[in-house]
GURO-441521 format. One line per 8 residues: number of its first residue (from 1); their letters; for each residue x, y, z of C-alpha. Coordinates in steps of 0.001 Angstrom, whole numbers, plus 500000, padded with zeros to 6 digits. Example, Ala and Ser with C-alpha at 12.3 -4.5 7.8 and 13.67 -1.06 7.14 Angstrom:
<recs>
1> AS> 512300/495500/507800 ~ 513670/498940/507140
</recs>
This chain:
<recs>
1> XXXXXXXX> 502974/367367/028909 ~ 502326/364399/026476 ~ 499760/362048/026937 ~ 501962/359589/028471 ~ 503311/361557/031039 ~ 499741/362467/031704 ~ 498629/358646/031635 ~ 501691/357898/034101
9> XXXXXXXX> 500819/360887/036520 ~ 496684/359865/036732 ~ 498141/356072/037652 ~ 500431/357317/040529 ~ 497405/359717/041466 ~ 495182/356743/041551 ~ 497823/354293/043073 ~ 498669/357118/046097
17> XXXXXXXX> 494451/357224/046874 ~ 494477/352942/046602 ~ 496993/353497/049515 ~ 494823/355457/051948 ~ 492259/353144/051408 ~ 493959/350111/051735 ~ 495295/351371/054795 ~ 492028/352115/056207
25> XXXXXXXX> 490855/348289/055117 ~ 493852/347382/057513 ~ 492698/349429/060311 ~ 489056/348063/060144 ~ 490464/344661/059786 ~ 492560/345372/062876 ~ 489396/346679/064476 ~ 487515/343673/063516
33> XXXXXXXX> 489522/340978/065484 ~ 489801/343262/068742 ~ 485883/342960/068661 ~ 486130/338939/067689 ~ 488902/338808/071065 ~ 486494/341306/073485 ~ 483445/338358/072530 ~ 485822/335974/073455
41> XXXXXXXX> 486998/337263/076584 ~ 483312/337858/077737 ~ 482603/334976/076713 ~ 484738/332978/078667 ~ 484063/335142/081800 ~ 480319/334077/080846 ~ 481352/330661/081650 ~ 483020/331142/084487
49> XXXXXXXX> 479686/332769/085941 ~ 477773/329393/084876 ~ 480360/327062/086806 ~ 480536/329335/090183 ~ 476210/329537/089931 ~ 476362/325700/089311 ~ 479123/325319/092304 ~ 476458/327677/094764
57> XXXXXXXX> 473547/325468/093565 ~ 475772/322187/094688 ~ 476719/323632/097995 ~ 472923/324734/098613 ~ 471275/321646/097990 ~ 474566/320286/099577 ~ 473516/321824/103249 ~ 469668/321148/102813
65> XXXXXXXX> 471022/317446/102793 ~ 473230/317623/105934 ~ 470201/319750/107380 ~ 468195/316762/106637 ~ 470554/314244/108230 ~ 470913/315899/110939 ~ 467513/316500/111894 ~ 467047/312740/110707
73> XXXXXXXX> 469579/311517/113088 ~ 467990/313513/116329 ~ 464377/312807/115417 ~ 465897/309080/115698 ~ 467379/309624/118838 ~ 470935/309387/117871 ~ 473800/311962/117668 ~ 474440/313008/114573
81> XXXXXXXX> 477781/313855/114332 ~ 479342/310704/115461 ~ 478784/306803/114002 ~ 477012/306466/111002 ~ 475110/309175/110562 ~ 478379/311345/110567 ~ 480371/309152/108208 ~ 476988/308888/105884
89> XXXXXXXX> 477310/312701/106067 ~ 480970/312896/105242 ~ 480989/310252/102663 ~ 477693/310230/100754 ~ 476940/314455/101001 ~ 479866/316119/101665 ~ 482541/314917/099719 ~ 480653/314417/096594
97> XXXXXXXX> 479466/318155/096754 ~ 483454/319105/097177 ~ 484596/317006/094393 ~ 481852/318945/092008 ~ 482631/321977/093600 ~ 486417/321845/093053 ~ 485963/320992/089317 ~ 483324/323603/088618
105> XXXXXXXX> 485851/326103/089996 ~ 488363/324804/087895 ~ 485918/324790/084626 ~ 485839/328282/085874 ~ 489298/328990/086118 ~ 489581/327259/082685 ~ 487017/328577/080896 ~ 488591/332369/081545
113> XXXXXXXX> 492089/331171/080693 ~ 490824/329547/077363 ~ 488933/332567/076146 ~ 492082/334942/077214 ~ 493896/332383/074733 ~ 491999/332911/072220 ~ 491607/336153/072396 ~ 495273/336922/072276
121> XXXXXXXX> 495580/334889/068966 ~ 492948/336795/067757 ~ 494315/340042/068183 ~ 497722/338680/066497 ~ 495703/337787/063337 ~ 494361/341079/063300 ~ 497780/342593/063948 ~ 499406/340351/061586
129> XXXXXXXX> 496418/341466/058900 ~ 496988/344601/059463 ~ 501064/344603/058775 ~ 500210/342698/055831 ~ 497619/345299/054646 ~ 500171/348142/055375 ~ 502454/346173/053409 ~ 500943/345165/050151
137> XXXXXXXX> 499506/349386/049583 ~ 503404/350472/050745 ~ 504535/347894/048069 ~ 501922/349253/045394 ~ 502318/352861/045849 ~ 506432/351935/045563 ~ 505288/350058/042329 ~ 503569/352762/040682
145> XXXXXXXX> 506522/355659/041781 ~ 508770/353384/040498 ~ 506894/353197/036890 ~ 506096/356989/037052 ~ 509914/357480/037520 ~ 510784/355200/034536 ~ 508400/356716/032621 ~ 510323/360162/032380
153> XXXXXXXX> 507347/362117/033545 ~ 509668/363557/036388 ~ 512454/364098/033479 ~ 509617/365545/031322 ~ 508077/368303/034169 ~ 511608/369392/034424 ~ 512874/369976/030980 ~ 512489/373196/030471
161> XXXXXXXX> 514730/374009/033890 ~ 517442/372139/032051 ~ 517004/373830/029381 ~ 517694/376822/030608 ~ 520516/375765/032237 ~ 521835/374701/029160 ~ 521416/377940/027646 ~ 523473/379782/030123
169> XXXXXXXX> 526273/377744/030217 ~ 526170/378144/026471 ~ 526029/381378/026516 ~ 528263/381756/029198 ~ 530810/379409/027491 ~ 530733/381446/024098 ~ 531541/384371/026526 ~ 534242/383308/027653
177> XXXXXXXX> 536220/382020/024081 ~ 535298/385952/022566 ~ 537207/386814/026034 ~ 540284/384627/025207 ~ 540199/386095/021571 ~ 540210/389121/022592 ~ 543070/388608/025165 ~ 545158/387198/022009
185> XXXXXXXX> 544752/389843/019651 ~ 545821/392012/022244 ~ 548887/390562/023413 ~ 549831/390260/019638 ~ 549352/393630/019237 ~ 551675/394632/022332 ~ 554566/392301/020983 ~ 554547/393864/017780
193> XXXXXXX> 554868/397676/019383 ~ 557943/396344/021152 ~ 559116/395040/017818 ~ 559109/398113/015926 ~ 560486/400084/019124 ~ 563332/397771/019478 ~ 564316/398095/015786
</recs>
């Protein structure tokens, strides 16, 4: 084996072990932007923990006012669910507290649908990064087979096969022309017996 061949052989060693690595660079990368989505994810359930906490602090301080109104409107002798201390109830405590209610839910129900978003497009960078990575060390490792194969290395590890070959076809070739002579010198000889008989 020449020093070339040898040279070209190390390279394709060396490109086939850059493969496997940058295939395992892929997988990590892969592995990398599941973790980035999972934070994401929790962190958008994290927010939707915040708003519903905020929404049960609303509706708490939310009764200690109609408590408060209430008792208000029978310590003043009145009824409290009827005139104006019922529509001072409705209007100034309870609907306020539903309006922040319903849009703490729906910073809730946002929040989660955001971070599931993000998430997703997270894991189809790392999925994208990963094809990519698979791709470039496939294209390599082609690279360098292709330049061992134009290199003759393969041609060279197999020469003395076709050598071989091309020794017994020679020698089966010369074979066969001594069997041909042979064949005419013996018909010639046969002709010329049937000469001299004939005469």
């Amino acid at each position: 084996m020449s020093i070339g061949t040898a040279f070209s052989v190390g390279s394709f060693l060396i490109s086939g072990l850059q493969f496997i690595q940058a295939r395992k660079s892929a997988r990590a990368t892969e592995k990398y932007y599941d973790a980035l989505a999972r934070d994401k994810r929790l962190e958008g359930r994290v927010k939707a923990v915040e708003a519903e906490e905020k929404s049960v602090e609303i509706l708490r301080r939310t009764k200690a006012r109609l408590a408060s109104n209430i008792a208000g409107g029978y310590a003043s002798g009145v009824i409290p669910y009827v005139g104006s201390v019922d529509t001072f109830s409705k209007q100034q405590v309870l609907r306020p507290a539903a309006l922040d209610v319903g849009i703490l839910d729906m910073e809730a129900v946002l929040a989660v649908e955001k971070a599931d978003r993000e998430a997703r497009n997270l894991e189809m960078q790392g999925d994208i990064a990963k094809r990519q990575g698979y791709a470039a060390a496939l294209g390599n490792f082609a690279m360098a087979g292709m330049q061992l194969g134009m290199s003759g290395a393969l041609g060279s590890m197999n020469l003395g096969g076709s050598t071989a070959v091309g020794q017994v076809s020679q020698a089966s070739t010369s074979a066969g022309t001594t069997g041909l002579g042979n064949l005419s010198g013996t018909s010639s000889f046969m002709i010329d017996s049937k000469a001299m008989s004939f005469r």
